[in-house]
Phi, psi and omega in degrees: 000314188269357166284279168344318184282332192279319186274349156320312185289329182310297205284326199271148180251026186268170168285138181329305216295312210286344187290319177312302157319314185289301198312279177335312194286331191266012156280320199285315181317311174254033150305289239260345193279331166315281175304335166297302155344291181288344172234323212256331181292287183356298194309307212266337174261291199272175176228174163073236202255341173292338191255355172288293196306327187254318164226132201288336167339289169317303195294312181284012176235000174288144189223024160285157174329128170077006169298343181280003173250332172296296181307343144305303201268024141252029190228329172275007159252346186273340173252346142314327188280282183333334192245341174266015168274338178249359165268329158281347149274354199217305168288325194291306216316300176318330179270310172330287197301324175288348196258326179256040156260000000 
């Protein structure tokens, strides 16, 4: 993201806030196209112990035997994905724009 806002900004003779805005909109799709690939297909292709490993979903609403060893490590990876996804869509842009007035 922030490699992108910076060659928006190089390039563009528009003002910083609309270079940030573009930079952004062509970047947030395969952010999200990422994370769906990585937590949410799983669930639904693998099995057996791959699907234990990728996808973590099942595992953080789950409340059967032994969930209770599961569910930390599947709520610190499913809200990591989640918060470094809106710090990457949503805070560098924002420091870019306050760093460069």
């Amino acid at each position: 993201m922030a490699e992108n806002i910076f060659r928006h900004v190089q390039i563009s003779s528009e003002s910083v806030q609309h270079s940030i805005l573009k930079a952004a909109n062509e970047v947030t799709r395969p952010i999200f196209y990422a994370i769906i690939i990585l937590v949410f297909l799983p669930i639904y292709t693998l099995q057996g112990v791959e699907g234990v490993m990728f996808g973590l979903i099942p595992l953080l609403i789950a409340r059967g035997p032994g969930a209770e060893i599961q569910r930390p490590l599947a709520t610190v990876v499913v809200s990591g994905l989640f918060t470094s996804t809106l710090v990457t869509l949503l805070v560098i842009p924002l420091f870019y724009r306050v760093l460069k007035k």
